[in-house]
C-alpha positions, 0 to 999 in steps of 0.5 A, a space after each residue: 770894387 772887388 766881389 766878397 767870397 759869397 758873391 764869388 762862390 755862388 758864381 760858378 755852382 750851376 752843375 754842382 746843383 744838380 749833382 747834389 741830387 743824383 744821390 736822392 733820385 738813385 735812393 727813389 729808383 732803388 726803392 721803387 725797383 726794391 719795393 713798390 714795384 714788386 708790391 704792385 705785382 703781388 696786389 695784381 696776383 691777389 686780385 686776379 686770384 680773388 676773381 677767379 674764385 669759384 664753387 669747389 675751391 679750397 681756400 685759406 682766409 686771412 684768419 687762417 680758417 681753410 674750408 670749401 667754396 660752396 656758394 659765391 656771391 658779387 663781393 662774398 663767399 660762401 665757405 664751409 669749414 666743416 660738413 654743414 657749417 658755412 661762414 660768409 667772408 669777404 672775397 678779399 679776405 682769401 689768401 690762398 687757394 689751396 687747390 682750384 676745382 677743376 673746370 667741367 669738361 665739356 661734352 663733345 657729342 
């Protein structure tokens, strides 16, 4: 006739449930507010970088050769590191850009 103490504890937990999971979802919002998010801002910069890239710029590569854009191509670029050596490297391979070439002025005649 009387209800053994499993049946009578598990009666009353239906907000306890969900209490237990707050502690987990504030540890996802942390996270995504401390790391992803910031990590997507910097791989969104990199990419605008990258596409910005054009003859004239000076430029550091993942390998930390610094050189020169002399030529670019769709997914390559043409960098000279020293006068007449040019190596070929992949745009995403770019970390830095040194100083940017300044754009042509247009000629207002």
């Amino acid at each position: 006739m009387f209800a053994t103490p499993a049946y009578a504890q598990a009666a009353g937990s239906g907000g306890a449930d969900f209490a237990k999971f707050i502690p987990l979802i504030l540890i996802f919002a942390i996270m995504y507010f401390l790391m992803i998010r910031p990590q997507q801002k910097r791989m969104k910069q990199h990419r605008e970088m990258v596409a910005a890239l054009k003859k004239g710029d000076q430029v550091i590569t993942q390998g930390g050769i610094v050189g020169k854009v002399v030529a670019v191509h769709d997914d390559q670029l043409e960098v000279e590191i020293s006068q007449g050596v040019r190596v070929r490297v992949v745009r995403s391979s770019v970390s830095q850009v040194i100083n940017a070439a300044p754009a042509p002025a247009a000629a207002n005649s």
